[in-house]
PDB file with one MODEL, atoms N, CA, C and O in Angstrom:
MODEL        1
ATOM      1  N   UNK A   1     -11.481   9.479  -6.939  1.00  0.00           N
ATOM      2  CA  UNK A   1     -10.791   9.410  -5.666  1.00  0.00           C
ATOM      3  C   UNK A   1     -11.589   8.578  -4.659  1.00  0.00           C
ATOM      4  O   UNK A   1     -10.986   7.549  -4.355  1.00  0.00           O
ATOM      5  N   UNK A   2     -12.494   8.692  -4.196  1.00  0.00           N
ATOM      6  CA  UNK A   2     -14.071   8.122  -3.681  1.00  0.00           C
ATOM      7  C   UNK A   2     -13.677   6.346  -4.035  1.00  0.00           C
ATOM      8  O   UNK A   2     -13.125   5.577  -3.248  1.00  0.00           O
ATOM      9  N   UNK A   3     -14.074   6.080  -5.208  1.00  0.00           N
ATOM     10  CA  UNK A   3     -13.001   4.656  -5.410  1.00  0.00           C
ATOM     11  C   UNK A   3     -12.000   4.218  -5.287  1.00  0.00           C
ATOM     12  O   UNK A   3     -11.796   3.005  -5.335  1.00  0.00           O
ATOM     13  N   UNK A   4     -11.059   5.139  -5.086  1.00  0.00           N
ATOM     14  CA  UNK A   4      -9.862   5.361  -4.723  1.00  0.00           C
ATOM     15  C   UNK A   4      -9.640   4.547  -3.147  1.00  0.00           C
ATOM     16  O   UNK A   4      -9.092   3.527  -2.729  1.00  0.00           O
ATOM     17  N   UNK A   5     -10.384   5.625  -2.639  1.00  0.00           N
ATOM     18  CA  UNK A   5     -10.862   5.273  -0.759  1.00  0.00           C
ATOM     19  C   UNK A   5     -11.146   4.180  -0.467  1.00  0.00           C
ATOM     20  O   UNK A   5     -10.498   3.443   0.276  1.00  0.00           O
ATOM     21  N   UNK A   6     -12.726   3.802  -1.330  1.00  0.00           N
ATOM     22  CA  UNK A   6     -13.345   2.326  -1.125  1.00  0.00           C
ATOM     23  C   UNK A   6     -12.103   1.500  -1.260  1.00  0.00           C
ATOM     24  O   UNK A   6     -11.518   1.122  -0.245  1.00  0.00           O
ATOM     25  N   UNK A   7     -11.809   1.298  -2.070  1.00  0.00           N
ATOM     26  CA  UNK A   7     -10.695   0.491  -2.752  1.00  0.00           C
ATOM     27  C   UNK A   7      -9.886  -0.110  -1.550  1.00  0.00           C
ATOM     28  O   UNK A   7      -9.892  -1.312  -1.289  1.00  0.00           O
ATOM     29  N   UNK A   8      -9.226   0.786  -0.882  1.00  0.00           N
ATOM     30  CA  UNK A   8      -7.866   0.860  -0.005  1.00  0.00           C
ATOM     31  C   UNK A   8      -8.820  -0.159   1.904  1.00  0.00           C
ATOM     32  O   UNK A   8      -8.623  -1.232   2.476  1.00  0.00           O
ATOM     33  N   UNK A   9      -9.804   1.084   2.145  1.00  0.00           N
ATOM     34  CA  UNK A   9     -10.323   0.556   3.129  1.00  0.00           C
ATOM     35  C   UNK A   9     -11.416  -0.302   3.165  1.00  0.00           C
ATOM     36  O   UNK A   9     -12.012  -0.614   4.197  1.00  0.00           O
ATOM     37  N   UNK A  10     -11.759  -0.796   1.717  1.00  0.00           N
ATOM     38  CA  UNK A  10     -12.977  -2.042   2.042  1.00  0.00           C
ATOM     39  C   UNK A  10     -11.603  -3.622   2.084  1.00  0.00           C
ATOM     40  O   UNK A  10     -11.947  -4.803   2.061  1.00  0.00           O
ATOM     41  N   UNK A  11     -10.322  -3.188   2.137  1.00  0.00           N
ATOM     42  CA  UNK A  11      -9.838  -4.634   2.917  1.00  0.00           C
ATOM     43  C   UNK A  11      -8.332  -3.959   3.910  1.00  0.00           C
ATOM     44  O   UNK A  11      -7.461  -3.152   3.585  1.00  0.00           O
ATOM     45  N   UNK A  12      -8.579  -4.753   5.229  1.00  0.00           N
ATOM     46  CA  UNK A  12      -7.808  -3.997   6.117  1.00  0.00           C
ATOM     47  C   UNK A  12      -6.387  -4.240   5.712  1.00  0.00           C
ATOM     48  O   UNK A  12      -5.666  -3.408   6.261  1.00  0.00           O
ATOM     49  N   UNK A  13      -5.703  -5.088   4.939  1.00  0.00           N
ATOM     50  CA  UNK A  13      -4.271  -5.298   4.633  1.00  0.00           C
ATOM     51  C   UNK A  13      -4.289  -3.952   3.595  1.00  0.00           C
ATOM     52  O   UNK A  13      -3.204  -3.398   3.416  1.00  0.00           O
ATOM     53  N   UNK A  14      -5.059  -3.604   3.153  1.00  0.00           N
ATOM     54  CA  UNK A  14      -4.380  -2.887   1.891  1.00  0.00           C
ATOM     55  C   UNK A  14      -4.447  -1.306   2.579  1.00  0.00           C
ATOM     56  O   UNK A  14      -3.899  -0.298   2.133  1.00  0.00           O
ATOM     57  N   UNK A  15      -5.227  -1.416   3.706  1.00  0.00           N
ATOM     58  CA  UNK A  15      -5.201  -0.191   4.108  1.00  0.00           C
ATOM     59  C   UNK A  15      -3.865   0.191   4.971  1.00  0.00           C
ATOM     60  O   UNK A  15      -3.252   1.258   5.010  1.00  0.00           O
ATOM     61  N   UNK A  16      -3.647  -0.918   5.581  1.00  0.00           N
ATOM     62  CA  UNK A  16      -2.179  -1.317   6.515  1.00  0.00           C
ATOM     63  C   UNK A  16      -0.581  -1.139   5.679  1.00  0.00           C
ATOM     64  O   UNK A  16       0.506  -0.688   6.038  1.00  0.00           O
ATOM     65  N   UNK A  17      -1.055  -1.694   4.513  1.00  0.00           N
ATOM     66  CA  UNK A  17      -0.108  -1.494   3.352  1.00  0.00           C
ATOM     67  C   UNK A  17       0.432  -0.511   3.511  1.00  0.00           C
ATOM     68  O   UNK A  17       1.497  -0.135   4.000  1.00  0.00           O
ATOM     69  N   UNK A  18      -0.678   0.041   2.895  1.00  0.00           N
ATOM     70  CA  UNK A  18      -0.908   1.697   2.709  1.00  0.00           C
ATOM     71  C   UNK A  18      -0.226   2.876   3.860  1.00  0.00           C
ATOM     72  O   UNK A  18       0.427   3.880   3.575  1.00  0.00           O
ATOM     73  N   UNK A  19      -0.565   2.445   5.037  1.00  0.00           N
ATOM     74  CA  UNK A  19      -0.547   2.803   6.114  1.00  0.00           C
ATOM     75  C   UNK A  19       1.171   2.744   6.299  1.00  0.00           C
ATOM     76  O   UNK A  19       1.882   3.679   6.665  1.00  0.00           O
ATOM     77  N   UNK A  20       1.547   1.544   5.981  1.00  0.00           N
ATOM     78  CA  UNK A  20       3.202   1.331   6.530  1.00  0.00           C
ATOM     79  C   UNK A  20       3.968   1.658   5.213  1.00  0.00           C
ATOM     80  O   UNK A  20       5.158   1.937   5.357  1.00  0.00           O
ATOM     81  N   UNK A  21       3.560   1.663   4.202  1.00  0.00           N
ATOM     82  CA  UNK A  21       4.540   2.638   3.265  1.00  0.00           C
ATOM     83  C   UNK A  21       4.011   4.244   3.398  1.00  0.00           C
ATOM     84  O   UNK A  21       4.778   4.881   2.677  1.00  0.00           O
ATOM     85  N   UNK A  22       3.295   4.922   3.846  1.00  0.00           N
ATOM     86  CA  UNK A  22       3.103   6.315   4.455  1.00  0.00           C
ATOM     87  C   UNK A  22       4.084   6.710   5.010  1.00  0.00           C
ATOM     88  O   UNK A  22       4.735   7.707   4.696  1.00  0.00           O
ATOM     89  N   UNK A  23       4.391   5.612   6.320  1.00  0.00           N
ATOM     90  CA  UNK A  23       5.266   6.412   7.108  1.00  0.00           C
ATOM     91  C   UNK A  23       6.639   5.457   7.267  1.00  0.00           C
ATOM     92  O   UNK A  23       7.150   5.430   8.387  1.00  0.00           O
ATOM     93  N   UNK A  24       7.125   4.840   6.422  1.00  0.00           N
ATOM     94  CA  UNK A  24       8.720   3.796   5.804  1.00  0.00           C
ATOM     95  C   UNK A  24       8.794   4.443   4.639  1.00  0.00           C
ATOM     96  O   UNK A  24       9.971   4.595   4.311  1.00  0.00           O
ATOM     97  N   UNK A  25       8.036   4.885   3.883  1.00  0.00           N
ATOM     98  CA  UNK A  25       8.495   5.246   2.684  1.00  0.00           C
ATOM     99  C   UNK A  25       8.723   4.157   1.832  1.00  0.00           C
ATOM    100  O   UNK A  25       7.775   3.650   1.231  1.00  0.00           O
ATOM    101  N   UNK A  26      10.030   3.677   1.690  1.00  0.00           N
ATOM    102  CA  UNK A  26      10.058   2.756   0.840  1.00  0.00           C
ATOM    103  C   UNK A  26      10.638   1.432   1.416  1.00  0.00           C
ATOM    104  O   UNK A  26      11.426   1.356   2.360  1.00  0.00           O
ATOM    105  N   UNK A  27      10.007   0.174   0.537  1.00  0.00           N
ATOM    106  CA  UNK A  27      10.416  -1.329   1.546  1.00  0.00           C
ATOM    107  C   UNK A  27      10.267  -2.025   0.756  1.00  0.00           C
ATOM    108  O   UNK A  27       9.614  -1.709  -0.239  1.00  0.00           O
ATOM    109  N   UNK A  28      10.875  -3.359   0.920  1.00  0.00           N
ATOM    110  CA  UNK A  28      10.779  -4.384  -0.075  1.00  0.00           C
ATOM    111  C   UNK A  28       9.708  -5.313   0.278  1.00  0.00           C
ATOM    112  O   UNK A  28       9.283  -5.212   1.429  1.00  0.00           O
ATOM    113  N   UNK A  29       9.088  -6.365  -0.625  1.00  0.00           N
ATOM    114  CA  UNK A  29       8.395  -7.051   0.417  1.00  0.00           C
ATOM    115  C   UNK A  29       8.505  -7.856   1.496  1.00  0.00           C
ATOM    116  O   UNK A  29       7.601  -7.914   2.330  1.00  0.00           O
ATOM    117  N   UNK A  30       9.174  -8.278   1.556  1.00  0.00           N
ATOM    118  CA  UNK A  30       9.728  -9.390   2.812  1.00  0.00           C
ATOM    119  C   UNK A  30       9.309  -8.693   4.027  1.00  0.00           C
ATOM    120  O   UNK A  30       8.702  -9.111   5.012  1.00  0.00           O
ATOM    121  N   UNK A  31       9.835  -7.369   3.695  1.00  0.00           N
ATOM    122  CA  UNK A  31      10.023  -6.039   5.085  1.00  0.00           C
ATOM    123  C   UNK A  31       8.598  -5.916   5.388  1.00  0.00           C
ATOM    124  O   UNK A  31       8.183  -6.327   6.472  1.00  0.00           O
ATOM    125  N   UNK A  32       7.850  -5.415   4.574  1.00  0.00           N
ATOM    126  CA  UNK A  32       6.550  -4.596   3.992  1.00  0.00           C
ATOM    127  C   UNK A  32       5.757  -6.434   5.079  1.00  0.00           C
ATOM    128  O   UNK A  32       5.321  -6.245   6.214  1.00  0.00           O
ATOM    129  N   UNK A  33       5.740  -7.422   4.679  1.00  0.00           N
ATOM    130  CA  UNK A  33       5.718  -8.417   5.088  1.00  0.00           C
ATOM    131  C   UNK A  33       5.703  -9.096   6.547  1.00  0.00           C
ATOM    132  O   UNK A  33       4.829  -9.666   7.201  1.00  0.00           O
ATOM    133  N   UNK A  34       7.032  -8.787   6.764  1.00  0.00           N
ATOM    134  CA  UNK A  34       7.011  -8.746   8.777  1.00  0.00           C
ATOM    135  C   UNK A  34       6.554  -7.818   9.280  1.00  0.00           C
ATOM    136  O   UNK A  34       6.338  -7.883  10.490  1.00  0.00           O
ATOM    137  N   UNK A  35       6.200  -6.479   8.479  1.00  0.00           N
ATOM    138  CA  UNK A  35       5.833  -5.260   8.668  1.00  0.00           C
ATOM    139  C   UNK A  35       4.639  -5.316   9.613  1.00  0.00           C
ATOM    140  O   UNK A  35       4.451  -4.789  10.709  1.00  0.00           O
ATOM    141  N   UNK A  36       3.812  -6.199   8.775  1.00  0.00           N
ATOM    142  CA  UNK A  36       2.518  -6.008   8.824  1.00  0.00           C
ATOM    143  C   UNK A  36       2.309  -7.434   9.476  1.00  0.00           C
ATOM    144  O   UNK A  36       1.210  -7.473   8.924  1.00  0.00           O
ATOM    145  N   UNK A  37       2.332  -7.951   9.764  1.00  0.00           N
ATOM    146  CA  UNK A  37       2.168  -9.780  10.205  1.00  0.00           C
ATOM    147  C   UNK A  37       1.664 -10.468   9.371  1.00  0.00           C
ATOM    148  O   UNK A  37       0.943 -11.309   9.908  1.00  0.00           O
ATOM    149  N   UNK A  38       1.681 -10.558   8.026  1.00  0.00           N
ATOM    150  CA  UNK A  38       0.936 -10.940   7.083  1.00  0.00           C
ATOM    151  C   UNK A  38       2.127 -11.754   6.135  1.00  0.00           C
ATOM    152  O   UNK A  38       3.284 -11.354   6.004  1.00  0.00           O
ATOM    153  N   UNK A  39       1.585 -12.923   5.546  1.00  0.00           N
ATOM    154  CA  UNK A  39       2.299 -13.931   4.517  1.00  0.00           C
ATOM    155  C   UNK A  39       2.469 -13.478   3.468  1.00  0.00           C
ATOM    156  O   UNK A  39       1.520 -13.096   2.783  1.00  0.00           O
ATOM    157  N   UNK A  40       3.927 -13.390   3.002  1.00  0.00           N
ATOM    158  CA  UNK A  40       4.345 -12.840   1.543  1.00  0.00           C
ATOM    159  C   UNK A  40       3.028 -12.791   0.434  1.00  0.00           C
ATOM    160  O   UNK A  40       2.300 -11.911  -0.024  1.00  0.00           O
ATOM    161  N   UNK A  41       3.207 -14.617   0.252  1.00  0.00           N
ATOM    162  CA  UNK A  41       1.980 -14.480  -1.116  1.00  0.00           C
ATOM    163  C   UNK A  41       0.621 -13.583  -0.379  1.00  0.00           C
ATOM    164  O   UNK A  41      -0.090 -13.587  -1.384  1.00  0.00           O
ATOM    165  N   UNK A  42      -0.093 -12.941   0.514  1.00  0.00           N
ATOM    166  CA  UNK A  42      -0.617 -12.493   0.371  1.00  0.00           C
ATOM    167  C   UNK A  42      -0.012 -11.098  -0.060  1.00  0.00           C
ATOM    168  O   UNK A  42      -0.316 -10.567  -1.128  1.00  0.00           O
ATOM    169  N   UNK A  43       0.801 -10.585   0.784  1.00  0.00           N
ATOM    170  CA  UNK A  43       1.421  -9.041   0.192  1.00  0.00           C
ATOM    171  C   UNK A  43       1.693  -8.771  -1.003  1.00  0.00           C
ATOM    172  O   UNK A  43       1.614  -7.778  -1.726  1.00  0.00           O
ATOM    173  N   UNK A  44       2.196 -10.338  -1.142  1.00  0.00           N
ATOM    174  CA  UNK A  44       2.443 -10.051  -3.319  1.00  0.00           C
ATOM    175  C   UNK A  44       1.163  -9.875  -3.862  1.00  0.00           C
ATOM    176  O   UNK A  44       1.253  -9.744  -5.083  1.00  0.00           O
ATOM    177  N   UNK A  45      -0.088  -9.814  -3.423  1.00  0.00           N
ATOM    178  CA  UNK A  45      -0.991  -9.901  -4.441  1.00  0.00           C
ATOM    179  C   UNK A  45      -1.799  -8.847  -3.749  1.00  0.00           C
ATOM    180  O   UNK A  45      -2.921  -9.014  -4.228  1.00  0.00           O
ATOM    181  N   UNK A  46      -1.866  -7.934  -2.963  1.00  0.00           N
ATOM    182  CA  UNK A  46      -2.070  -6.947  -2.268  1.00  0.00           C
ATOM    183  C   UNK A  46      -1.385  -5.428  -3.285  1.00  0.00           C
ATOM    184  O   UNK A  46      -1.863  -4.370  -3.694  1.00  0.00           O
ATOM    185  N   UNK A  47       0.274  -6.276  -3.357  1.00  0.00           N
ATOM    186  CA  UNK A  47       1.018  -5.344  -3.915  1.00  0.00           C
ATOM    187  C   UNK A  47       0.534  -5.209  -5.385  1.00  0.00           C
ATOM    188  O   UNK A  47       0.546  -3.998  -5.607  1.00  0.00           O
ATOM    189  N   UNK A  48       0.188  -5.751  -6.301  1.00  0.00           N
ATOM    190  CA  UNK A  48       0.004  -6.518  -7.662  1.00  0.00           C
ATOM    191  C   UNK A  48      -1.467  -5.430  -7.735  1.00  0.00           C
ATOM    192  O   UNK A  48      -1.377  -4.588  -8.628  1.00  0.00           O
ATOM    193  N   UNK A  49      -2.956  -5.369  -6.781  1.00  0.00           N
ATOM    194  CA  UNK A  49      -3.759  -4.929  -6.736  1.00  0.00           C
ATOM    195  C   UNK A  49      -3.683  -3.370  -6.766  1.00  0.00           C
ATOM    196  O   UNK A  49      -4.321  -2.553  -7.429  1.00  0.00           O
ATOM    197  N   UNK A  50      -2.544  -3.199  -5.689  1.00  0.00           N
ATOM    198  CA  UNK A  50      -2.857  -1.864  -5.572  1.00  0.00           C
ATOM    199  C   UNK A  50      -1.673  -1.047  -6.806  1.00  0.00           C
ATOM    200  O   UNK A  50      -1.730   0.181  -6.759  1.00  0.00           O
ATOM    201  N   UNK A  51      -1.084  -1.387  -7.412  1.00  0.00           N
ATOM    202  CA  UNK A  51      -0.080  -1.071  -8.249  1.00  0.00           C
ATOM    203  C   UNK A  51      -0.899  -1.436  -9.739  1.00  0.00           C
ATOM    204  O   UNK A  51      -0.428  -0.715 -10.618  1.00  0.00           O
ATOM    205  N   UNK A  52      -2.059  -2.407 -10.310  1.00  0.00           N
ATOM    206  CA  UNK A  52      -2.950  -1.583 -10.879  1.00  0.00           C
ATOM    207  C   UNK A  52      -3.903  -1.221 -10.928  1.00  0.00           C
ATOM    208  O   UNK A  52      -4.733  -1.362 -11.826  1.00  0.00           O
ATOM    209  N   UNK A  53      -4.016  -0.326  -9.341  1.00  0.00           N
ATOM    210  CA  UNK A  53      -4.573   1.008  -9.324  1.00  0.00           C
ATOM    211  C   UNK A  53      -3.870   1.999  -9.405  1.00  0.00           C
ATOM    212  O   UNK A  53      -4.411   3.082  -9.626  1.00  0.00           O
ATOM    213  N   UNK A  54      -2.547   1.912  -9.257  1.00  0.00           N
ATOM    214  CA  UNK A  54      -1.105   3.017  -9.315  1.00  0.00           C
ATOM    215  C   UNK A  54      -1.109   3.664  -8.392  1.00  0.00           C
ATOM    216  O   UNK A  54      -0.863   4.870  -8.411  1.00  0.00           O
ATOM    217  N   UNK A  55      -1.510   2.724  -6.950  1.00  0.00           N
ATOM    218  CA  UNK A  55      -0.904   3.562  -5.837  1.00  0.00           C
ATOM    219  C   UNK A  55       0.280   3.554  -5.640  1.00  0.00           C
ATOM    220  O   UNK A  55       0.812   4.592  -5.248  1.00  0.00           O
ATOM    221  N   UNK A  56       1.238   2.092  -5.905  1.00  0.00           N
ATOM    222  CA  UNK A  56       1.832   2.032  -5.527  1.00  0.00           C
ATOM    223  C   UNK A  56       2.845   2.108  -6.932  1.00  0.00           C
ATOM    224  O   UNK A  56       2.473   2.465  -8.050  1.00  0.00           O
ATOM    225  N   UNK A  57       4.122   1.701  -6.567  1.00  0.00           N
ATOM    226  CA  UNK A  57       5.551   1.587  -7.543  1.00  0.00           C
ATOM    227  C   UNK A  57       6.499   1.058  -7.256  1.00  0.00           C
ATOM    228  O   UNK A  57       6.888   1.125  -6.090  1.00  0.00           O
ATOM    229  N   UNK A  58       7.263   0.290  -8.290  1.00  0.00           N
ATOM    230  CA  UNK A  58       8.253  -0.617  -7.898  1.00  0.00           C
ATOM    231  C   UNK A  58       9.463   0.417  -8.121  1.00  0.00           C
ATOM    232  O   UNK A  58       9.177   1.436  -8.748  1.00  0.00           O
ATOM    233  N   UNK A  59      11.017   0.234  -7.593  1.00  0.00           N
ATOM    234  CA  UNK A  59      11.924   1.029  -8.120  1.00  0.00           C
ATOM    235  C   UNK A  59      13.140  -0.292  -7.181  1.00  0.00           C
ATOM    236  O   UNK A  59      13.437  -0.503  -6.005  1.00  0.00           O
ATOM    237  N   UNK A  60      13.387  -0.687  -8.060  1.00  0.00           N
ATOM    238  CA  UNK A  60      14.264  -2.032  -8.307  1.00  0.00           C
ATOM    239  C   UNK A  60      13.530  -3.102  -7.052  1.00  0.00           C
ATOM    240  O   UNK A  60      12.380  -3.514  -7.208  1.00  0.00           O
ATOM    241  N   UNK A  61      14.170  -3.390  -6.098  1.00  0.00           N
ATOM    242  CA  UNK A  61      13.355  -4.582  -4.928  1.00  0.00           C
ATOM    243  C   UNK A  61      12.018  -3.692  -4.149  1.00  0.00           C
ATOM    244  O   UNK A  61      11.020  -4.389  -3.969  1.00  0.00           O
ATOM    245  N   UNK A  62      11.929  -2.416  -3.737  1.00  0.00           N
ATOM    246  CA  UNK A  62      11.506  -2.067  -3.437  1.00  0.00           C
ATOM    247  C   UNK A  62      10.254  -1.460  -3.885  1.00  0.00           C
ATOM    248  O   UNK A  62      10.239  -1.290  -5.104  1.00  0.00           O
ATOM    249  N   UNK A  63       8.884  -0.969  -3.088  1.00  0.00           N
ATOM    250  CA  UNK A  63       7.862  -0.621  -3.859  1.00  0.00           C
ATOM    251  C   UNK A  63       7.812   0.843  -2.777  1.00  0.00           C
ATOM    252  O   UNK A  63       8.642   1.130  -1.915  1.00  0.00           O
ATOM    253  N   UNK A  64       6.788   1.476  -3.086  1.00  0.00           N
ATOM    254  CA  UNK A  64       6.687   3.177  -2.029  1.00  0.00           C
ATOM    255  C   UNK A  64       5.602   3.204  -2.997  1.00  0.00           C
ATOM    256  O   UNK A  64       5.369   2.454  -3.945  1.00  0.00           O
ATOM    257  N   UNK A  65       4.851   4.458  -2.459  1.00  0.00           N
ATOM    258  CA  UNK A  65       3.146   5.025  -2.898  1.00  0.00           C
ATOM    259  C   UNK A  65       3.774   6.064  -3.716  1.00  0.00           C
ATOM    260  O   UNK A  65       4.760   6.767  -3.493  1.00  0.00           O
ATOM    261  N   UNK A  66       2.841   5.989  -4.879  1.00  0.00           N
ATOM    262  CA  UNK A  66       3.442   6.895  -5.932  1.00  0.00           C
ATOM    263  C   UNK A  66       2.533   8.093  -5.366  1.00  0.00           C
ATOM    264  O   UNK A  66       1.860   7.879  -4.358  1.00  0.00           O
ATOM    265  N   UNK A  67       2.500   9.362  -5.999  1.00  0.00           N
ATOM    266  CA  UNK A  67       1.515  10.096  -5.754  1.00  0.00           C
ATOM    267  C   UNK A  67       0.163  10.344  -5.516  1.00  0.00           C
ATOM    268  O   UNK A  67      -0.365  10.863  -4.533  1.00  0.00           O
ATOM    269  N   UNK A  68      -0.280   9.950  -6.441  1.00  0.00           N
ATOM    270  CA  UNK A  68      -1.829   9.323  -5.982  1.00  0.00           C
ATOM    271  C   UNK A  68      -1.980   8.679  -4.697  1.00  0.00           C
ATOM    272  O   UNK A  68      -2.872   9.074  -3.947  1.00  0.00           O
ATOM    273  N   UNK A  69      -1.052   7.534  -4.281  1.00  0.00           N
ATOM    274  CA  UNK A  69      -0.960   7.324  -3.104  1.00  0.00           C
ATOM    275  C   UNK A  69      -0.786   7.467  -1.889  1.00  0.00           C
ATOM    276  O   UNK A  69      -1.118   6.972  -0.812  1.00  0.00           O
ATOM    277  N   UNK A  70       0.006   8.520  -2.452  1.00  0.00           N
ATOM    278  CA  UNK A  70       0.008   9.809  -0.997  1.00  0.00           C
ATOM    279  C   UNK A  70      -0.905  10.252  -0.515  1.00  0.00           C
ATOM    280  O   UNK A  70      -1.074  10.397   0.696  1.00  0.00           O
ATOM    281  N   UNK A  71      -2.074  10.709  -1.880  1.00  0.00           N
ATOM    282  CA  UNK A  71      -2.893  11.413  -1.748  1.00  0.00           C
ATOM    283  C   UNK A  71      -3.722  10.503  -0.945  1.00  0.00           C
ATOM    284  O   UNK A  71      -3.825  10.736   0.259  1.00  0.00           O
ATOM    285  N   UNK A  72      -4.223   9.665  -1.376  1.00  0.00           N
ATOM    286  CA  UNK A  72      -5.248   8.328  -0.640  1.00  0.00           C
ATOM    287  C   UNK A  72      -4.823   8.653   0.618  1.00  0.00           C
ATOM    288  O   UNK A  72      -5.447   9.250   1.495  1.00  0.00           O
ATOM    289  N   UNK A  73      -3.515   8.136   0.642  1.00  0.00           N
ATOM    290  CA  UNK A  73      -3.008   7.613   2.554  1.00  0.00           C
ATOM    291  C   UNK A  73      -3.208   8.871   3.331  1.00  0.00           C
ATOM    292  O   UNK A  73      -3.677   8.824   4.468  1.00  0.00           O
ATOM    293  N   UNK A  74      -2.854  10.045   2.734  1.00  0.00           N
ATOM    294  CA  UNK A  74      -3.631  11.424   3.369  1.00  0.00           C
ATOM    295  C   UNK A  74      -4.802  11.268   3.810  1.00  0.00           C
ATOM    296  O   UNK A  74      -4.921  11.498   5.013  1.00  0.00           O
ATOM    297  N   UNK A  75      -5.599  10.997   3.332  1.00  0.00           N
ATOM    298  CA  UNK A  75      -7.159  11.233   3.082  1.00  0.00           C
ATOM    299  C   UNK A  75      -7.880  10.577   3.796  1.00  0.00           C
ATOM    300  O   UNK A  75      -8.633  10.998   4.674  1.00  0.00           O
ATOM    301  N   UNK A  76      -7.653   9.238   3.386  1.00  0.00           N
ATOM    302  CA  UNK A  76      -7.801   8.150   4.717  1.00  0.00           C
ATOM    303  C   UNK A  76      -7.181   8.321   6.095  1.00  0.00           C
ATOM    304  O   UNK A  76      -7.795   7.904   7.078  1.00  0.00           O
ATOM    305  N   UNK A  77      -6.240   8.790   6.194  1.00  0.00           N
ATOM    306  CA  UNK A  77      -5.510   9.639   7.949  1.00  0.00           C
ATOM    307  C   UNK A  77      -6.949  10.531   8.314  1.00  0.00           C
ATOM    308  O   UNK A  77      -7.557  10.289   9.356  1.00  0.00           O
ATOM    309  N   UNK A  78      -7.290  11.286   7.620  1.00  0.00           N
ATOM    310  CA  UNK A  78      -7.935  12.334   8.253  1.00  0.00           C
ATOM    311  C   UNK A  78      -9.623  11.815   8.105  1.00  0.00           C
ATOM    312  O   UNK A  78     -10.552  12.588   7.875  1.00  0.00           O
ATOM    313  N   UNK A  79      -9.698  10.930   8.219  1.00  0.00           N
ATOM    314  CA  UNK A  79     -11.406  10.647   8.274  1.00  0.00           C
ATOM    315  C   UNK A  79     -11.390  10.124   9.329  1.00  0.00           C
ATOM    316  O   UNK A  79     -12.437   9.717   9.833  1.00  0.00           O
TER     317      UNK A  79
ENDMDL
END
């Protein structure tokens, strides 16, 4: 889990990611994208990173934090 953490908050997009599928739930990238002020190809490869770590999950256009990811985005809230 500890790697888990590092992982997410040693780069601030992935923590932001993280952060805006917490509380959207689920988004496509484009969304996930203006979301955050950040350029697709970077989100695509943000998304790509953290999906294999299996925070995240695709479910047709859209991606959302699988469980594990919950758990992270919890965890990281409260520090």
């Amino acid at each position: 889990m500890e790697e888990l953490i590092g992982f997410v908050t040693g780069n601030n997009n992935r923590k932001k990611l993280l952060s805006v599928l917490g509380s959207k739930k689920e988004m496509d990238a484009d969304r996930i994208a203006k979301t955050m002020h950040v350029f697709r190809p970077s989100v695509d490869k943000i998304i790509e990173e953290m999906m294999e770590k299996e925070l995240l999950e695709r479910q047709g256009d859209n991606y959302r934090l699988t469980e594990l990811g919950i758990t992270v985005e919890r965890t990281i809230q409260n520090i």
